[in-house]
Structures are given as structure tokens and as C-alpha cells.
PDB file of N, CA, C and O in Angstrom:
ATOM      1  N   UNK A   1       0.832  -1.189   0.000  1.00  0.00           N
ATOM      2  CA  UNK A   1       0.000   0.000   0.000  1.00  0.00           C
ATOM      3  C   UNK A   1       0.875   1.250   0.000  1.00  0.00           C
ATOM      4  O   UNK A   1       1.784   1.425   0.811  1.00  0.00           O
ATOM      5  N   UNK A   2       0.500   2.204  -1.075  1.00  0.00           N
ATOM      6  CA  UNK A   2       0.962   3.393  -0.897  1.00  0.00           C
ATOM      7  C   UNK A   2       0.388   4.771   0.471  1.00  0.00           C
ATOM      8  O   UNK A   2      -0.813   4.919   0.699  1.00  0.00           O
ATOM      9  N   UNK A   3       0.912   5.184   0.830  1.00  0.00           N
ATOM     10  CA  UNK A   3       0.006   6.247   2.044  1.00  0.00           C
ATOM     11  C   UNK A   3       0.202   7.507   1.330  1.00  0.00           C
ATOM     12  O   UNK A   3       1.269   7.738   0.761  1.00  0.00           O
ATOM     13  N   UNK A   4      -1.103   8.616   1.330  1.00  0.00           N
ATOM     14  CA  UNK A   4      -0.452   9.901   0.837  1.00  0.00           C
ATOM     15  C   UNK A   4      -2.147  10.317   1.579  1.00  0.00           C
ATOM     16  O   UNK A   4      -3.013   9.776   2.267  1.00  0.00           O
ATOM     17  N   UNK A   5      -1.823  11.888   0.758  1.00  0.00           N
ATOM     18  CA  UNK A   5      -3.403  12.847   1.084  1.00  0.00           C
ATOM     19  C   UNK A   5      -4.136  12.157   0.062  1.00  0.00           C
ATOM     20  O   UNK A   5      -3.583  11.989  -1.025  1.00  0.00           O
ATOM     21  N   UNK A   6      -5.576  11.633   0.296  1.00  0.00           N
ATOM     22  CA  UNK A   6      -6.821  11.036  -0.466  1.00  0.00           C
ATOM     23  C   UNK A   6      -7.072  11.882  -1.384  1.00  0.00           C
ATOM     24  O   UNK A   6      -7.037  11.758  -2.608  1.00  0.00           O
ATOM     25  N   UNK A   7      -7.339  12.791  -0.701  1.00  0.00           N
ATOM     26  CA  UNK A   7      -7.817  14.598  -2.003  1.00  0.00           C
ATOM     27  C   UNK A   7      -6.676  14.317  -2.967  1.00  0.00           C
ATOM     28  O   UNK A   7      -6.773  13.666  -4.007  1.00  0.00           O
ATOM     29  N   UNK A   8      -5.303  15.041  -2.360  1.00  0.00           N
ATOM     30  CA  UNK A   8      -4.146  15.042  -2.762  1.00  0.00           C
ATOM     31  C   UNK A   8      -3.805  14.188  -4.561  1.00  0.00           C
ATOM     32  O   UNK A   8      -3.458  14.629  -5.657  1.00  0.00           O
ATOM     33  N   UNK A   9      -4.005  13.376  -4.238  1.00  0.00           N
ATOM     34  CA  UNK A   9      -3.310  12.313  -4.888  1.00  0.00           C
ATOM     35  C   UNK A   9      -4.690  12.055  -5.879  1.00  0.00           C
ATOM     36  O   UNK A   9      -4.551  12.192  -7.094  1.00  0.00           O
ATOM     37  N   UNK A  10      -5.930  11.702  -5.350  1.00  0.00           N
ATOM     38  CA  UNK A  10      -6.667  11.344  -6.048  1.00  0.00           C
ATOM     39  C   UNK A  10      -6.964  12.752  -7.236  1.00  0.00           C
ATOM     40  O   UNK A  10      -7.399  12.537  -8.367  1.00  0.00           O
ATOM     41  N   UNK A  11      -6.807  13.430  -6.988  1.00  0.00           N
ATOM     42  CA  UNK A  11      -7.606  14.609  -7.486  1.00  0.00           C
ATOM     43  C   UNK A  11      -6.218  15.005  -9.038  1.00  0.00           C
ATOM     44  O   UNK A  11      -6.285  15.389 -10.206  1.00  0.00           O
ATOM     45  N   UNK A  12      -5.606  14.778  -8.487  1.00  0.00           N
ATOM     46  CA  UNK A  12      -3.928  14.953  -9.081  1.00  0.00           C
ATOM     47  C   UNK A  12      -4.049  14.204 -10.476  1.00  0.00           C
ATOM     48  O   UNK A  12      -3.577  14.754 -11.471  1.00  0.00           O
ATOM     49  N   UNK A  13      -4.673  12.956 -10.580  1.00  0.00           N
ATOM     50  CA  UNK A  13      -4.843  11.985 -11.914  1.00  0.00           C
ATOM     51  C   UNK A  13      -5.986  11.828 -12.897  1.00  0.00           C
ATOM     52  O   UNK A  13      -6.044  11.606 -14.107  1.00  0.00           O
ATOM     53  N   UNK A  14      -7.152  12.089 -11.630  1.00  0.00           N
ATOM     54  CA  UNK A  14      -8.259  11.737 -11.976  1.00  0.00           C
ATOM     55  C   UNK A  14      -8.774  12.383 -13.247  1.00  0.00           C
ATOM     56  O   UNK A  14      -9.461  11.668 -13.977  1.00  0.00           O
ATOM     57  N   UNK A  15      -8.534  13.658 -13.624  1.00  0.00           N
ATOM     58  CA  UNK A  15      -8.849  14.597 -15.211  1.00  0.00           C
ATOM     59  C   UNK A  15      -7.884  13.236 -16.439  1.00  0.00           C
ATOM     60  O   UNK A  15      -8.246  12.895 -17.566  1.00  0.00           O
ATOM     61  N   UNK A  16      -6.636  12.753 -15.649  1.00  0.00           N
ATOM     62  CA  UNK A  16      -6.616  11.943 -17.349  1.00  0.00           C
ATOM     63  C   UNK A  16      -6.405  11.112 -17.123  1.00  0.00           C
ATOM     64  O   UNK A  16      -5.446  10.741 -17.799  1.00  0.00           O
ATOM     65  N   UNK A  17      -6.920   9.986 -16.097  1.00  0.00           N
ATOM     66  CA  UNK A  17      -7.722   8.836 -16.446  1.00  0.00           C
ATOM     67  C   UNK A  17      -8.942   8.229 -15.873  1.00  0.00           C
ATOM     68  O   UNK A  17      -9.253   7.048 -16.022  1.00  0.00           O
ATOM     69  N   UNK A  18      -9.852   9.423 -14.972  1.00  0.00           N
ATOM     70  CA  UNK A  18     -10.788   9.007 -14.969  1.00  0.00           C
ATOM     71  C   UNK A  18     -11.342   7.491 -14.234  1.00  0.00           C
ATOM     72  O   UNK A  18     -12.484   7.042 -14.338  1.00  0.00           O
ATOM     73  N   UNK A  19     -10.167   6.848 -13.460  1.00  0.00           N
ATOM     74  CA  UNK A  19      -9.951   5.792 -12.922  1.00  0.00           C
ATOM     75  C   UNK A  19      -9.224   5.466 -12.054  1.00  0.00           C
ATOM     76  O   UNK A  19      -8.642   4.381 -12.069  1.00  0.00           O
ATOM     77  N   UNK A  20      -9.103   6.332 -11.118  1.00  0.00           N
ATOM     78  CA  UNK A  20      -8.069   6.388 -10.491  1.00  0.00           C
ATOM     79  C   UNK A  20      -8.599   5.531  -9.334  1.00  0.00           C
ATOM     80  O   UNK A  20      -9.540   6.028  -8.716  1.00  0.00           O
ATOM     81  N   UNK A  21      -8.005   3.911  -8.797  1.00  0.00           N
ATOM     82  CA  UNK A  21      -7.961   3.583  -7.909  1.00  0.00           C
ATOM     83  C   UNK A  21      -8.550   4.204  -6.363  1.00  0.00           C
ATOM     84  O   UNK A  21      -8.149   5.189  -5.741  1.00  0.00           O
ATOM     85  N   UNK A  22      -9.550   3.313  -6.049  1.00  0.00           N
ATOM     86  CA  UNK A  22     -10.399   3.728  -4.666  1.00  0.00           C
ATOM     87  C   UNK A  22      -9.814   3.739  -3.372  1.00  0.00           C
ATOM     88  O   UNK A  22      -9.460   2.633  -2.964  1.00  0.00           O
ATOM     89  N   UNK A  23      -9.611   4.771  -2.577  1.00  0.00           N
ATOM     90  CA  UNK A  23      -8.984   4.934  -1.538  1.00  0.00           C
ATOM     91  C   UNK A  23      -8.888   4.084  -0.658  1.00  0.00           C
ATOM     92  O   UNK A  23      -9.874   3.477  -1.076  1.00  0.00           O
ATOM     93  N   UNK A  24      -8.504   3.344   0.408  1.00  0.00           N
ATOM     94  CA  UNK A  24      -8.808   2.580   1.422  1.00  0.00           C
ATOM     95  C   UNK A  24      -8.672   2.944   2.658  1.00  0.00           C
ATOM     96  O   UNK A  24      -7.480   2.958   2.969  1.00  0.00           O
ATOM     97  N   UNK A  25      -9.623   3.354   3.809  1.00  0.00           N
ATOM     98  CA  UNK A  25      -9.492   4.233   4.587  1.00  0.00           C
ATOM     99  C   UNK A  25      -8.816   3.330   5.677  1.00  0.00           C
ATOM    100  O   UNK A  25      -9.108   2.146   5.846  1.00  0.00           O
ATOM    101  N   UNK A  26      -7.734   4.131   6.506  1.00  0.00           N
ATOM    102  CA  UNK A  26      -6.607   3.850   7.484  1.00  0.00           C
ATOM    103  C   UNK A  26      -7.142   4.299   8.600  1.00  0.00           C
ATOM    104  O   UNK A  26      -7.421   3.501   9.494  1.00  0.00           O
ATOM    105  N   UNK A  27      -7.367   5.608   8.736  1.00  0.00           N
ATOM    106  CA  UNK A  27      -8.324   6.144  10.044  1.00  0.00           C
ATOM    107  C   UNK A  27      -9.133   7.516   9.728  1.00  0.00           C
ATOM    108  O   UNK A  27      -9.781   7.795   8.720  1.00  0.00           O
ATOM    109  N   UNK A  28      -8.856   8.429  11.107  1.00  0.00           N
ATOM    110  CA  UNK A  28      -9.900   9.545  10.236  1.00  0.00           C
ATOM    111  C   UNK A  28      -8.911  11.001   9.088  1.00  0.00           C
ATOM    112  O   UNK A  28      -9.272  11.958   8.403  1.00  0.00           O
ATOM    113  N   UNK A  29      -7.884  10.505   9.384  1.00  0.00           N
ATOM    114  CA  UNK A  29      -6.798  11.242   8.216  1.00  0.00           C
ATOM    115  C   UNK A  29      -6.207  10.456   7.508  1.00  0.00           C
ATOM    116  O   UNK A  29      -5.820  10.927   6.438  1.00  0.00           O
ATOM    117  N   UNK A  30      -5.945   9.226   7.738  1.00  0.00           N
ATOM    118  CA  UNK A  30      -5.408   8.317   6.612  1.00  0.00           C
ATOM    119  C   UNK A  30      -5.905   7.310   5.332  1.00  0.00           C
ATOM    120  O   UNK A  30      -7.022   6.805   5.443  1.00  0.00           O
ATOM    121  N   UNK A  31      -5.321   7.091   4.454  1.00  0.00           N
ATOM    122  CA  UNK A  31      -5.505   6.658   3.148  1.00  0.00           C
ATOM    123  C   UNK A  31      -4.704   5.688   2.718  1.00  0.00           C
ATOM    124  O   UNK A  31      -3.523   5.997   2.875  1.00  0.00           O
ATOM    125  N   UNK A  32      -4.872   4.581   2.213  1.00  0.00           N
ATOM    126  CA  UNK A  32      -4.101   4.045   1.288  1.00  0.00           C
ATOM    127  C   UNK A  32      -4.426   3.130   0.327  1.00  0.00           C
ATOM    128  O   UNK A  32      -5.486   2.505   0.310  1.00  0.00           O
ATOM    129  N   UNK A  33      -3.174   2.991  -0.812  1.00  0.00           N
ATOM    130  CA  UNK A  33      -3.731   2.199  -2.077  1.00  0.00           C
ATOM    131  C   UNK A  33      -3.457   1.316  -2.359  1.00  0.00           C
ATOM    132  O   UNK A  33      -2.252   1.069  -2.307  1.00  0.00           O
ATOM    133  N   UNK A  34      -4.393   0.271  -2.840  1.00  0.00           N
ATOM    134  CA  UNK A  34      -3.430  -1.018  -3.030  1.00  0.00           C
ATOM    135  C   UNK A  34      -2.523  -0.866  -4.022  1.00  0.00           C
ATOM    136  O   UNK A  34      -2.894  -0.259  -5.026  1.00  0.00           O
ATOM    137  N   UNK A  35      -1.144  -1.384  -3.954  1.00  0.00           N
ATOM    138  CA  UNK A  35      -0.465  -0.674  -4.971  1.00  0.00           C
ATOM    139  C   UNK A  35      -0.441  -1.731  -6.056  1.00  0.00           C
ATOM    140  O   UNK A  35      -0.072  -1.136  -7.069  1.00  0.00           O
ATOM    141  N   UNK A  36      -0.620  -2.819  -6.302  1.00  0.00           N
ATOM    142  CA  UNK A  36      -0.973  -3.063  -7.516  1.00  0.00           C
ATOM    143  C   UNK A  36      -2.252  -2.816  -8.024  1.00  0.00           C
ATOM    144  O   UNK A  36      -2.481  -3.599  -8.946  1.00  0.00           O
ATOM    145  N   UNK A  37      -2.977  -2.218  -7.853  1.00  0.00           N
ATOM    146  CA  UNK A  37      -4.280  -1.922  -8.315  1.00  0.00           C
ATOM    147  C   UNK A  37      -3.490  -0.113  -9.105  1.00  0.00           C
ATOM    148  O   UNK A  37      -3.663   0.406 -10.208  1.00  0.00           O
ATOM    149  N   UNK A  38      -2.770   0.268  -8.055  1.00  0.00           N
ATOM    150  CA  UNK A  38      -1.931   1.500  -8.972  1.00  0.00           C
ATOM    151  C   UNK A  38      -1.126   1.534 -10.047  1.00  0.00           C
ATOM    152  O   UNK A  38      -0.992   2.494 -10.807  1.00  0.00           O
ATOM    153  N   UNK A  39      -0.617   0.544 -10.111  1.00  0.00           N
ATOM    154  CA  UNK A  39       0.166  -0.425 -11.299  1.00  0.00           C
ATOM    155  C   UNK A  39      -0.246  -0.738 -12.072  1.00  0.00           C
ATOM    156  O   UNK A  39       0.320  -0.823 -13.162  1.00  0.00           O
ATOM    157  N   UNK A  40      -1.525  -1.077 -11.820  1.00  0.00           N
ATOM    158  CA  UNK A  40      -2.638  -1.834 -13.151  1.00  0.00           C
ATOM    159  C   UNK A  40      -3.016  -0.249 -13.719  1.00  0.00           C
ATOM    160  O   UNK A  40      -2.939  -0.020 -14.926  1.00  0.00           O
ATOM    161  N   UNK A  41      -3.303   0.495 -13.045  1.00  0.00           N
ATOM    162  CA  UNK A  41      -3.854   2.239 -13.406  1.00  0.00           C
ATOM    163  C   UNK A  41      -2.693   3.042 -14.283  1.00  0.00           C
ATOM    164  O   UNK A  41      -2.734   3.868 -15.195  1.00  0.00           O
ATOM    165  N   UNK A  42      -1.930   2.560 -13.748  1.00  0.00           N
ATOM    166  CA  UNK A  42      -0.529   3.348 -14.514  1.00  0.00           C
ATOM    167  C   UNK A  42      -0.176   2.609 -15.253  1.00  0.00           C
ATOM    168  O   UNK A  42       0.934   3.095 -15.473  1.00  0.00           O
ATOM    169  N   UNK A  43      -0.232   1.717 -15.892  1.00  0.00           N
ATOM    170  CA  UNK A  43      -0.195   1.064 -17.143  1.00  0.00           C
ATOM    171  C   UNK A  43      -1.166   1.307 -17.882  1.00  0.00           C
ATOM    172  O   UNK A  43      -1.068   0.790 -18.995  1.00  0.00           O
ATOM    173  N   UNK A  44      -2.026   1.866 -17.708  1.00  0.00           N
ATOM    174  CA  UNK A  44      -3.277   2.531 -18.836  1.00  0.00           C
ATOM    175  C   UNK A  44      -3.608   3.720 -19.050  1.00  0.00           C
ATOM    176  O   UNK A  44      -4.670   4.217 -19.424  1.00  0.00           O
ATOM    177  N   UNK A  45      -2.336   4.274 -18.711  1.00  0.00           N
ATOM    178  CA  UNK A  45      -2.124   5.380 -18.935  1.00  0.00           C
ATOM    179  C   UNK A  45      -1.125   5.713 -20.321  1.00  0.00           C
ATOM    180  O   UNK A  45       0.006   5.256 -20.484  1.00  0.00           O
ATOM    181  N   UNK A  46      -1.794   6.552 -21.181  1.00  0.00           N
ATOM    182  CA  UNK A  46      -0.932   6.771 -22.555  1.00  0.00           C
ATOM    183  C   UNK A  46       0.328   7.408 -22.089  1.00  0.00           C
ATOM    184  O   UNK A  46       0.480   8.355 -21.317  1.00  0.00           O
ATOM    185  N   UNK A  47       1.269   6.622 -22.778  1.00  0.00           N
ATOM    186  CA  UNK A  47       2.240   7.477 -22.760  1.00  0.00           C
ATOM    187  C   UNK A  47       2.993   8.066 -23.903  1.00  0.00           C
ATOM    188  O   UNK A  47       3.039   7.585 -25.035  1.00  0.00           O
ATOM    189  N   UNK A  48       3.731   9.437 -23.391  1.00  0.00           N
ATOM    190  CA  UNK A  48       4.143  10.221 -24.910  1.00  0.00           C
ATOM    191  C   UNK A  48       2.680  10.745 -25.092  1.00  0.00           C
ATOM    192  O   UNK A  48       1.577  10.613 -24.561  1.00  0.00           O
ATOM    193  N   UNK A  49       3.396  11.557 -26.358  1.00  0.00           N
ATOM    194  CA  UNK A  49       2.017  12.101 -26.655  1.00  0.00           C
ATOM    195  C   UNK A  49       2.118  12.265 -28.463  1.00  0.00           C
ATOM    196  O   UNK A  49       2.939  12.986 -29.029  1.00  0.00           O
ATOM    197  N   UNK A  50       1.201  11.513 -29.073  1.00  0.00           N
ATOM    198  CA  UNK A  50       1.024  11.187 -30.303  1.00  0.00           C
ATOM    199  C   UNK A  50       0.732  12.153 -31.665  1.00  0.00           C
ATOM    200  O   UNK A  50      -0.451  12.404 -31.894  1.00  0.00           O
ATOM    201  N   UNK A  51       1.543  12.591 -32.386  1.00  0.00           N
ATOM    202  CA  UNK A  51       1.664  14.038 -33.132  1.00  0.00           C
ATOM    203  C   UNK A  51       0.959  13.087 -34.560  1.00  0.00           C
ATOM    204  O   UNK A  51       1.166  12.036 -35.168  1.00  0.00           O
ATOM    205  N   UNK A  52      -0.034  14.334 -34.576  1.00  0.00           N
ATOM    206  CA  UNK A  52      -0.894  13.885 -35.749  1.00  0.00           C
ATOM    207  C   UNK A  52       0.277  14.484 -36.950  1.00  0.00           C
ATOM    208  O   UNK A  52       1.039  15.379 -36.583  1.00  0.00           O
ATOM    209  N   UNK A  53       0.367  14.003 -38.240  1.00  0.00           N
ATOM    210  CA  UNK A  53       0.993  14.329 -39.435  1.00  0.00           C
ATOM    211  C   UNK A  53      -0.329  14.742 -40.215  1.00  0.00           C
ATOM    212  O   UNK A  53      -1.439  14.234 -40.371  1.00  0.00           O
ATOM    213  N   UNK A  54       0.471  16.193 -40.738  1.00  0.00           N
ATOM    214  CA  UNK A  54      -0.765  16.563 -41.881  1.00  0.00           C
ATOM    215  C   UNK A  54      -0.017  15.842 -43.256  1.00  0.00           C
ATOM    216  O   UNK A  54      -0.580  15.872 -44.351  1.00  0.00           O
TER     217      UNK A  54
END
């Protein structure tokens, strides 16, 4: 498990992919992720960025 801020982190990815792995609550300030479930997320993530040719 990764630990960070829930807001933080979640809010940080979520515009480009829309999938960002569900928090798992630790207590009443803590968070964490399963980290292969973050692994699986970050692998579906494009990478580079693809230049159209006219």
C-alpha cells in the first residue's frame, strides 16, 4: 500500500484517467492504495504524446 493525502493524490490523476484507484481508509486522516491496483492504473495510462501528421 501506498500512504499519501486522499484529495491530494486522487484529485492529481483523476482529469486523465478518470480511474483512479479507490482509496482505502486507514483512520480519520489516513488513506491508502493497493499498490498493484496503482500499477494496473498506470499502465493505462498513454504514454508520450502522439503528433498527428498533416
Amino acid at each position: 500500500m501506498t500512504l499519501g493525502s486522499h484529495a491530494e493524490h486522487r484529485n492529481l490523476w483523476r482529469d486523465q484517467a478518470g480511474k483512479f484507484p479507490a482509496p482505502i481508509q486507514l483512520g480519520t486522516r489516513a488513506v491508502a492504495w493497493d499498490e498493484q491496483e496503482l500499477v494496473r492504473w498506470q499502465g493505462s495510462l498513454s504514454r508520450g504524446v502522439k503528433k498527428q501528421l498533416n
